[in-house]
N, C-alpha and C positions, 0 to 999 in steps of 0.2 A: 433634332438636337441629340447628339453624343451622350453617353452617360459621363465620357471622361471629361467631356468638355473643362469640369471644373478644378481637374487634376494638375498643379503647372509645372512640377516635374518629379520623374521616375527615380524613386532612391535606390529600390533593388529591380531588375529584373523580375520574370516569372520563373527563371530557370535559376538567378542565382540563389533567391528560396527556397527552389525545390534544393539545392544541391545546402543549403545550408541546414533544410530542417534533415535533409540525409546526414550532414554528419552528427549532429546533434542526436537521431536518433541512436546511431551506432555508437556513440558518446555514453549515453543512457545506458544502452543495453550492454558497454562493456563496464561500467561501474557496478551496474546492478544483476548482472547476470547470474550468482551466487547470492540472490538476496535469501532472505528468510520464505517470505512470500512466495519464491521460486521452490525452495525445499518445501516447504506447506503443500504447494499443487502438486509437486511430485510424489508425497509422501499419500497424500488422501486419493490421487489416483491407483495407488498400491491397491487401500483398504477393499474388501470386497463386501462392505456394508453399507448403508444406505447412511451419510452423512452430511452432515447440515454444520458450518462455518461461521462462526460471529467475532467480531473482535471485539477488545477495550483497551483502554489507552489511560498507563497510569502515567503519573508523573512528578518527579520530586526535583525539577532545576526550577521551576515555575520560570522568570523572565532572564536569571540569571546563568551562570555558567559552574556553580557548584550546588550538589546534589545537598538540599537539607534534611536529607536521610527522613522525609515523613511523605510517603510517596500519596499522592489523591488519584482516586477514579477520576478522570476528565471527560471517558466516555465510557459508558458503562454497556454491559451485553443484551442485543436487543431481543434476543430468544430465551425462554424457561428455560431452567436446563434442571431446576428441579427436578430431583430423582431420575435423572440420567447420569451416564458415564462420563465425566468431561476430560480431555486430557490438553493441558499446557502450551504452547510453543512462548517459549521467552527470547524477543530478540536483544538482541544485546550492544548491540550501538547507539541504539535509541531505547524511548520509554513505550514502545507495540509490545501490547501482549496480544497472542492470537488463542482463540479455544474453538475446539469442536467437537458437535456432540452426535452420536449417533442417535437417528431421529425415534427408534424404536426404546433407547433407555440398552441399549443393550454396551 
């Protein structure tokens, strides 16, 4: 017995998925290519100290479409960062904040 046996007909191709998650990817990568996340990795590959990345995620639209100016931790930092140096990235399209701390405090 066939595995397809029970398949009774082919919506896409194998090729035309491959050609559709290609442009999909290129898609991606042309919106997002200037993200925040892309300045982060380029920025912390600069540093020439030993650093360690956590994010949090505040947020103040909660379900709607206007900000009610009282913003909540929704994810909060899953490393100590006590008595280290921490420094900010704010993204600004959305509610990502990114922090990172260098693992020595320094």
């Amino acid at each position: 017995m066939d595995l397809n046996d029970h398949i009774e007909r082919v919506l896409w191709t194998e090729e035309q998925l491959a050609e559709r998650i290609s442009e999909l990817a290129s898609q991606i990568t042309q919106d997002f290519k200037n993200s925040s996340l892309s300045f982060l990795a380029d920025l912390v590959r600069k540093i020439k100290l030993p650093v360690t990345i956590d994010f949090i995620r505040a947020e103040s639209y909660g379900s709607g479409t206007k900000s009610n100016c009282s913003p909540r931790i929704s994810c909060d930092l899953k490393l100590d960062v006590q008595g280290k140096h921490v420094i900010l990235k704010m993204q600004k399209l959305n509610s990502v904040s990114v922090a990172f701390c260098n693992q020595n405090g320094y």
